[in-house]
C-alpha positions in Angstrom: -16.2 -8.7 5.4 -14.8 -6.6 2.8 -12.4 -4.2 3.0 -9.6 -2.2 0.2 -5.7 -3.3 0.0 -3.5 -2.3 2.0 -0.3 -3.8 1.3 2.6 -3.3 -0.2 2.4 0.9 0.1 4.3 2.5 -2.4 6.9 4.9 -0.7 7.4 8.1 -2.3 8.3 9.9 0.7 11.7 12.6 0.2 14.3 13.3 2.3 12.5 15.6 4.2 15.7 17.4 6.6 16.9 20.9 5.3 20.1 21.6 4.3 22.4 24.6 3.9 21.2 27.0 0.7 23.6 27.2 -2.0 23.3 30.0 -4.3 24.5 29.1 -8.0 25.3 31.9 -10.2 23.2 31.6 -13.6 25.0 31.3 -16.3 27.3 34.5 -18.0 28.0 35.1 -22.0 30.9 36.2 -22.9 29.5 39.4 -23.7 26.7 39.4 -21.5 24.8 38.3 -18.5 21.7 36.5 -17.9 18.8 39.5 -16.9 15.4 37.8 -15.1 12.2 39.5 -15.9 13.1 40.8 -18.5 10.0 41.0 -21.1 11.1 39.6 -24.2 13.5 37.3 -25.2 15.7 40.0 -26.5 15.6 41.8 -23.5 16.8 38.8 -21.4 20.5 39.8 -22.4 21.8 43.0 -21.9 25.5 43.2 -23.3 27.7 45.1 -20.6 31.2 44.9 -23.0 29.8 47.7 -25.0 28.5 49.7 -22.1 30.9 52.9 -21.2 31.9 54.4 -17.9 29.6 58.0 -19.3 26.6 55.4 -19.5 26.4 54.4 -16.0 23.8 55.6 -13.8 25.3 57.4 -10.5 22.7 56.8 -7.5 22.9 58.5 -3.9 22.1 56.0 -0.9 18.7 57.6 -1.0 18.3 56.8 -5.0 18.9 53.7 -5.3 15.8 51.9 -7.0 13.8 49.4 -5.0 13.7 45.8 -7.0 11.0 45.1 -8.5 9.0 41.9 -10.0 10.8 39.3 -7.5 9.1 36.1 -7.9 10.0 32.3 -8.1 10.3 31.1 -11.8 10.0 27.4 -10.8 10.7 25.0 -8.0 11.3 21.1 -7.3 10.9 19.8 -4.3 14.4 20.8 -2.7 15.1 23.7 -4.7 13.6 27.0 -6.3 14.8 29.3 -9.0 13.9 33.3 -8.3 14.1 36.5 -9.9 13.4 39.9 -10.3 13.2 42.9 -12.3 17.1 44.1 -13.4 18.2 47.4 -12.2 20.4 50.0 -14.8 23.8 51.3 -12.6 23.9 49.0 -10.0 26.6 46.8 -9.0 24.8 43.6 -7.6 22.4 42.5 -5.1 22.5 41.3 -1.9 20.0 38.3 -0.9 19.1 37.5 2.4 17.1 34.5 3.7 14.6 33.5 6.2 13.9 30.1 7.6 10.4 30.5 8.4 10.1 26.9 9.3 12.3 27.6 12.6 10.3 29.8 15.1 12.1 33.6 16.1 14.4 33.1 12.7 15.8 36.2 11.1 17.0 36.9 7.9 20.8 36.4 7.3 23.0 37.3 4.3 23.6 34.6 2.6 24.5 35.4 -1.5 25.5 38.6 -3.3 24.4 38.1 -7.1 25.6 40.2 -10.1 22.5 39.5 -12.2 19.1 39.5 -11.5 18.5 35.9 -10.6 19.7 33.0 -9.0 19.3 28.9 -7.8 19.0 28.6 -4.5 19.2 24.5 -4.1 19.3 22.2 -0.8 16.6 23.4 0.4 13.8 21.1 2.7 11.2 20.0 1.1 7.5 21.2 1.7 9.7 24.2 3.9 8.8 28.0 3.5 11.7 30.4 3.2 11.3 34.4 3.1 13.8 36.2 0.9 14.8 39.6 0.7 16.4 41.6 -2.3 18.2 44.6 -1.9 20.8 46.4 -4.8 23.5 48.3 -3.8 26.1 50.4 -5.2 30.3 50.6 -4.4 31.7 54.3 -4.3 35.3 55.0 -2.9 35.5 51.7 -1.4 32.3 51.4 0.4 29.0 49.8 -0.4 25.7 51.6 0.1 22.9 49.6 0.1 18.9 50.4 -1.3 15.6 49.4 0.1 15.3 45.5 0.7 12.2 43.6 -1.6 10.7 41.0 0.5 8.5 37.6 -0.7 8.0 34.4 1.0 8.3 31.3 -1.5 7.8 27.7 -0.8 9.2 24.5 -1.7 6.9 21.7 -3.4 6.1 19.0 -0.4 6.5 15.4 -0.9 4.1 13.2 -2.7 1.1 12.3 -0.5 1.9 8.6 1.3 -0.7 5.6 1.1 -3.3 7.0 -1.0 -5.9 4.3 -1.3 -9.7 3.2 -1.2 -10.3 2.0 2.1 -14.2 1.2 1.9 -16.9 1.1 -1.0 -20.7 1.0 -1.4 -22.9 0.7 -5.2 -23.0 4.0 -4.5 -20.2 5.7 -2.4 -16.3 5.7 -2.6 -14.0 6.1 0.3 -10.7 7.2 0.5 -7.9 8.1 2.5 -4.3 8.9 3.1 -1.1 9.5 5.3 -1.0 13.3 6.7 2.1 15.0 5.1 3.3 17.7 8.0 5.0 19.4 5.7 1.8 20.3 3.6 -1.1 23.4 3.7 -3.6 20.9 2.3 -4.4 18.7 -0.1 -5.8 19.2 -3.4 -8.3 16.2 -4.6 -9.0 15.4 -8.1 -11.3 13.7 -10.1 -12.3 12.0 -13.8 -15.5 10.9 -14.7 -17.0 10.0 -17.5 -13.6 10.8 -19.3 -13.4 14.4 -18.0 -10.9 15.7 -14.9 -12.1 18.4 -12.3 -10.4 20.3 -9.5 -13.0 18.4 -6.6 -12.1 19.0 -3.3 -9.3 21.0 -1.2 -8.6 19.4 2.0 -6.5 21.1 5.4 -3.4 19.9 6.5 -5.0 17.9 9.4 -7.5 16.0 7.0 -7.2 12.4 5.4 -9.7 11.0 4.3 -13.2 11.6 1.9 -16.2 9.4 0.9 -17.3 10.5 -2.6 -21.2 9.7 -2.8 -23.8 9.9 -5.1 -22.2 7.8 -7.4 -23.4 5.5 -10.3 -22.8 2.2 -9.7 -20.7 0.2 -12.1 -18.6 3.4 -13.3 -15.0 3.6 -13.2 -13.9 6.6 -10.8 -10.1 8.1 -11.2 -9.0 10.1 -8.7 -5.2 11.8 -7.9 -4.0 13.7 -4.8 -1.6 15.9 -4.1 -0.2 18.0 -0.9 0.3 21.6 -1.5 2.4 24.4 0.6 1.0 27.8 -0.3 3.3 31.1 0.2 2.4 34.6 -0.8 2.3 33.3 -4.7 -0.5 30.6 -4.5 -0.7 27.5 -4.0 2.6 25.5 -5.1 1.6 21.6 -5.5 3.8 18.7 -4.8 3.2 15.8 -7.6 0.3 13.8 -7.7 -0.6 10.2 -6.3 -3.5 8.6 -8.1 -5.7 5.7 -8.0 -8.6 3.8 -9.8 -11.7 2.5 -8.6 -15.2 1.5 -10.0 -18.4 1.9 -7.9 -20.0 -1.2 -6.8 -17.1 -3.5 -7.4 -17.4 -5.1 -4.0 -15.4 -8.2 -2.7 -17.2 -11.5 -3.4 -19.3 -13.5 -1.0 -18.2 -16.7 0.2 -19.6 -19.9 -1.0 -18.1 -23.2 0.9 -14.5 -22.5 0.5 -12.6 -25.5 2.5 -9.1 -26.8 3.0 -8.7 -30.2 1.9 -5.7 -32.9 0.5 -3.1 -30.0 1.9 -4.8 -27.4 -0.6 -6.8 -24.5 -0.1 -10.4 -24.4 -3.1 -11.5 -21.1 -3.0 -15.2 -21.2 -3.9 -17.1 -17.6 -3.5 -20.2 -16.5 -5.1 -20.1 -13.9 -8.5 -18.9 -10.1 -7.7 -21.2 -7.6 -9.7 -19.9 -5.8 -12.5 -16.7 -8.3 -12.0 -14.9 -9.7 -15.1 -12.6 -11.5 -13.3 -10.5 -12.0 -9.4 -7.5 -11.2 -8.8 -5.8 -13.8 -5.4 -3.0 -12.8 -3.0 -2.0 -15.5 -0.2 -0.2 -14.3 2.9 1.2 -16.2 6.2 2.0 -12.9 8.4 -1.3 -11.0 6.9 1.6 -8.0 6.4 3.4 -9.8 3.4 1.1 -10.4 0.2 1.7 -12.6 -3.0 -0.3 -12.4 -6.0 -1.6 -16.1 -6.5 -2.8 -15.3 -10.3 -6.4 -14.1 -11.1 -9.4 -16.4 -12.6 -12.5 -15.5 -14.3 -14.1 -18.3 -12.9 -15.4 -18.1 -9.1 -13.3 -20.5 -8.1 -9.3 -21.1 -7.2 -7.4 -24.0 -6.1 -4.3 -22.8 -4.6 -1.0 -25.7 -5.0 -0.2 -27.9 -1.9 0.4 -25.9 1.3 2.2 -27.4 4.7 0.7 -28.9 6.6 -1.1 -27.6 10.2 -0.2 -23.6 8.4 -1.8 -20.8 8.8 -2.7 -19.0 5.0 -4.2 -15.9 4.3 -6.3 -15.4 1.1 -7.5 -12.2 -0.5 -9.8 -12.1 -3.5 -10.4 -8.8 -5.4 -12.8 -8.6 -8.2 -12.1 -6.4 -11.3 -13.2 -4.5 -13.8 -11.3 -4.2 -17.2 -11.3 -0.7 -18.7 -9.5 1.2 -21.4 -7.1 -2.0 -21.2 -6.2 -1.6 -17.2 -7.6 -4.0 -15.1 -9.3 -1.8 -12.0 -10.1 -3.9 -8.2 -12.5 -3.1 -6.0 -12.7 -4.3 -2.4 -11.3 -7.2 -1.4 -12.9 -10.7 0.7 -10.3 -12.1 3.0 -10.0 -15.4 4.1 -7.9 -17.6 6.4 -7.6 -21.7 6.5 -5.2 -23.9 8.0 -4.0 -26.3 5.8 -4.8 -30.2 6.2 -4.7 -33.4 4.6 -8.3 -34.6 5.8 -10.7 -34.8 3.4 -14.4 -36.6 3.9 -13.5 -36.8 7.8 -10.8 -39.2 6.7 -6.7 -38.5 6.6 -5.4 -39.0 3.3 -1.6 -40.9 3.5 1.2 -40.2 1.5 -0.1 -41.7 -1.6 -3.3 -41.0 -3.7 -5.3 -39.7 -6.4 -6.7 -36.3 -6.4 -9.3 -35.0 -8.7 -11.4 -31.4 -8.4 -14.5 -31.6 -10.7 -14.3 -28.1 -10.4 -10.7 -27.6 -11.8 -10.9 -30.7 -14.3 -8.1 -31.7 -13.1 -6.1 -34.6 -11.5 -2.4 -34.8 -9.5 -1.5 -38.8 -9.0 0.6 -37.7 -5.6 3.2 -41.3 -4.7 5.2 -40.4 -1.3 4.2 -37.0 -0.7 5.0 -35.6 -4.1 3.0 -34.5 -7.4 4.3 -37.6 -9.3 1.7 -36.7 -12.4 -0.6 -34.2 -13.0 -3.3 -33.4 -16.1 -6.4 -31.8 -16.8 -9.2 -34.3 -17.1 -12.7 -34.8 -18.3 -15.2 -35.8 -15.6 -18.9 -37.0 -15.8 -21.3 -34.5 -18.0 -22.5 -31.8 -15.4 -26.0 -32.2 -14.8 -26.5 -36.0 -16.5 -23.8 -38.6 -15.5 -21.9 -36.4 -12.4 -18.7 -38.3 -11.3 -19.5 -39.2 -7.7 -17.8 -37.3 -4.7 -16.1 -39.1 -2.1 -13.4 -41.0 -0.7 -13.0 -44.1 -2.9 -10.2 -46.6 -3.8 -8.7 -48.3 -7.3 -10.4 -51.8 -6.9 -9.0 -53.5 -9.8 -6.5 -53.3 -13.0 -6.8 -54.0 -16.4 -4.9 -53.8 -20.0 -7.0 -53.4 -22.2 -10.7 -53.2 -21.4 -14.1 -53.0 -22.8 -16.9 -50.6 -21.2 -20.0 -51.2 -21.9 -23.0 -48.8 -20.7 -26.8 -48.5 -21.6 -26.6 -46.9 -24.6 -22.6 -47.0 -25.2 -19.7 -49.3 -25.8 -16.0 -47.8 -25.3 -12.8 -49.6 -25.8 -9.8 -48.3 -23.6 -6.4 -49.4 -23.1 -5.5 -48.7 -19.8 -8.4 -49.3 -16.7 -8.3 -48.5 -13.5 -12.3 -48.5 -11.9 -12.8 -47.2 -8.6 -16.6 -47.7 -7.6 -16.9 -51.1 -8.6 -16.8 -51.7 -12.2 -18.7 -48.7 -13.6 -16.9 -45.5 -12.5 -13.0 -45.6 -12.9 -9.5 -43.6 -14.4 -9.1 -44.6 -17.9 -7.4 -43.3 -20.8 -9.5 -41.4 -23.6 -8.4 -41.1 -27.3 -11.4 -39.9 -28.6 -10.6 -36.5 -27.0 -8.2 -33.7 -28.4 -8.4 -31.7 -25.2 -9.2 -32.1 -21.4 -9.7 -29.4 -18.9 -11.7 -26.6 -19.0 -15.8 -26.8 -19.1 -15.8 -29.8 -21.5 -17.9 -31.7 -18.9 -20.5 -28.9 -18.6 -22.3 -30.5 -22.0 -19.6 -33.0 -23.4 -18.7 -34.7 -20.1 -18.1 -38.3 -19.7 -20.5 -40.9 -19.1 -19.2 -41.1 -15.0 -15.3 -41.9 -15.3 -12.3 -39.4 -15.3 -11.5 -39.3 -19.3 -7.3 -38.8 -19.0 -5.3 -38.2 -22.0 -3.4 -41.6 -23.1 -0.1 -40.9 -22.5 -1.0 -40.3 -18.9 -3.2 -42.8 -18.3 -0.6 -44.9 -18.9 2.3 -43.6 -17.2 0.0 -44.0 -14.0 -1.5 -47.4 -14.9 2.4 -48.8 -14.8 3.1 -47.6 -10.7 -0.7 -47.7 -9.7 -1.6 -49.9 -7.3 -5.0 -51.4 -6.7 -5.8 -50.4 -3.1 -4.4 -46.7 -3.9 -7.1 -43.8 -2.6 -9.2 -42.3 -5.0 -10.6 -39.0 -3.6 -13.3 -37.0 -6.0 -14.3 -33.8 -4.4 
């Protein structure tokens, strides 16, 4: 069964609640204020020091201008910054607001601005708010006010939660995410072949896409975003993105087992995979990252005993330098000491032919460990199975067929042909040695080790090759 990750969610999810709307001022000269949409930048400050009383335009209630050009200048996701067309003569504006996010709400004074622009911050995010602008003059202590400008703007919503791949084919994609209520809809993107497109615009009350028709083995990129729109467009919220390649499907099982109070992971080749990535987990809600392999096989460290463990196994793809998962295999084991329908004590000899390596465990713990060389693969395999040191000796002689080896430290467990010994012919153990430069049946050690476990080894001590 394969299926995408799901853990660990990143949350990028704002504080959502509204708050009171602040209006800030922008900024004054000393011989000037700050004009919005004003056409050039020369025209953005108009110097009032200089201006005289003869200059000022005189307006009736009935001639006073209506504004003009009111529009948002930019927004964040709690905030926006409007403005609108300045008026010659006047003496300010008043702004009132609209909560159109609250049903039977009615616009309320809340700012009078000397220039033709203001911050209006605290705001909720993904929220709509209507505004209307209206100038007014002061004459013999009164204040007569002009036609009110109305607009509706918008605040950016949150990012969209959970975005992930939740299923894939060789030739379709699927993807899905959490429904943001305070979004309009969601815009999809997508890059292919190096190149991005607008793709797909979603409503409010959709989550999730298959993408089909795809070439298998090609790395898709695709970013989401939720969007509010208002009576300017459509204002987006910032974008979640993710990576996926078609065809990169989780790995097929192949005999994985637990055995000696470890968990081998043994599953056939992914397509298009150049390596797996392994996350354990006890709760299935809490994942680790194990470390990845090339190789199709893991072998986890010792687990406790009689527990439950949860392995995922994602195969990637690496491209432009980022390594890209597909879907993932999951498996569960509980771990156990038996091995060969046999318990295993406290105290034995361990070695994976497919690791190359050996732990030499004495009361429970790993009291040495090293990579090895075992039989060459195909020609002279070490033997599985449950097996124990029959004998000692310091030094020895082995003599084969066609060989003759002399080693220092002995330690033979099928009779006196296949055994632990120490091998300083070798510069290196480990690895795929064996596959073409394996030993002639024994577990080739490196000296120093061989003899660190020859001095506590005892003969009767389990030897168990799997």
């Amino acid at each position: 069964m394969t299926k995408n990750i799901t853990f660990a969610p990143r949350d990028l999810q704002g504080a959502a609640a509204a708050k009171s709307v602040i209006e800030t001022p922008l900024l004054h000269t000393v011989t000037g204020e700050r004009v919005f949409g004003a056409s050039t930048a020369d025209e953005a400050v108009k110097t009032t020091a200089t201006k005289s009383a003869e200059e000022k335009k005189e307006y009736t209630a009935d001639s006073i201008p209506q504004v003009t050009g009111l529009k948002r200048l930019s927004e964040k996701p709690d905030s926006i910054r409007i403005g609108w067309d300045a008026i010659e003569g006047v003496d300010g504006y008043r702004v009132y607001r609209r909560d159109d996010n609250k049903t039977g709400s009615d616009y309320a004074l809340f700012s009078i601005a000397k220039t033709a622009g203001m911050d209006i911050r605290n705001l909720g995010t993904g929220s709509k708010y209507s505004f209307k602008v209206t100038p007014y003059i002061k004459s013999n202590g009164s204040v007569t006010e002009g036609k009110g400008t109305e607009v509706t703007f918008g605040t950016a919503p949150t990012d969209v939660e959970n975005f992930r791949m939740t299923d894939e084919t060789k030739s379709t994609i699927s993807l899905s995410w959490d429904q943001n209520d305070r979004a309009d809809g969601y815009l999809l993107e997508r890059c292919y072949k190096g190149k991005w497109s607008d793709y797909q615009t979603f409503d409010q009350s959709t989550t999730e896409f298959t993408d089909t028709d795809l070439e298998a083995g090609r790395a898709y990129y695709y970013r989401i975003c939720a969007f509010r729109e208002d009576s300017t467009g459509k204002m987006p919220g910032a974008k979640s993105s993710i990576r996926t390649v078609a065809g990169l499907l989780g790995p097929e099982d192949d005999d994985s087992a637990s055995k000696l109070g470890r968990v081998s992971l043994d599953f056939e080749k992914s397509k298009y995979a150049d390596g797996y990535q392994i996350y354990y987990s006890t709760d299935k809600e809490n994942w680790e990252h194990l470390g990845d392999t090339e190789s199709t096989h893991y072998s986890t460290s010792r687990l406790e005993d009689g527990k439950t463990y949860y392995f995922r196994i994602f195969p990637y793809m690496t491209v432009d330098g980022h390594d890209i998962t597909g879907t993932y295999t999951e498996m569960s084991f509980v771990a156990n000491k038996e091995i060969y329908d046999k318990t295993v004590g406290d105290t034995y000899v361990e070695v994976s032919l497919d690791d190359q390596h050996m732990w030499y465990i004495v009361d429970g713990d790993v009291y040495l460990d090293s990579d090895c060389v075992t039989g060459n693969y195909g020609s002279a395999d070490t033997p599985k199975g449950f097996f124990e040191v029959n004998s000692k000796a310091s030094p020895c002689t082995l003599k084969g067929d066609d060989y003759t080896s002399y080693v220092t430290y002995w330690m033979p467990f099928i009779g006196g042909g296949w055994g632990l010994h120490d091998a300083d012919w070798r510069s290196s153990f480990g690895g795929n040695i064996y596959k073409g430069n394996g030993s002639h049946g024994c577990v080739n050690l490196p000296p120093k080790v061989a003899k660190e476990m020859y001095a506590v080894m005892e003969v009767g001590t389990p030897v168990i090759v799997y």
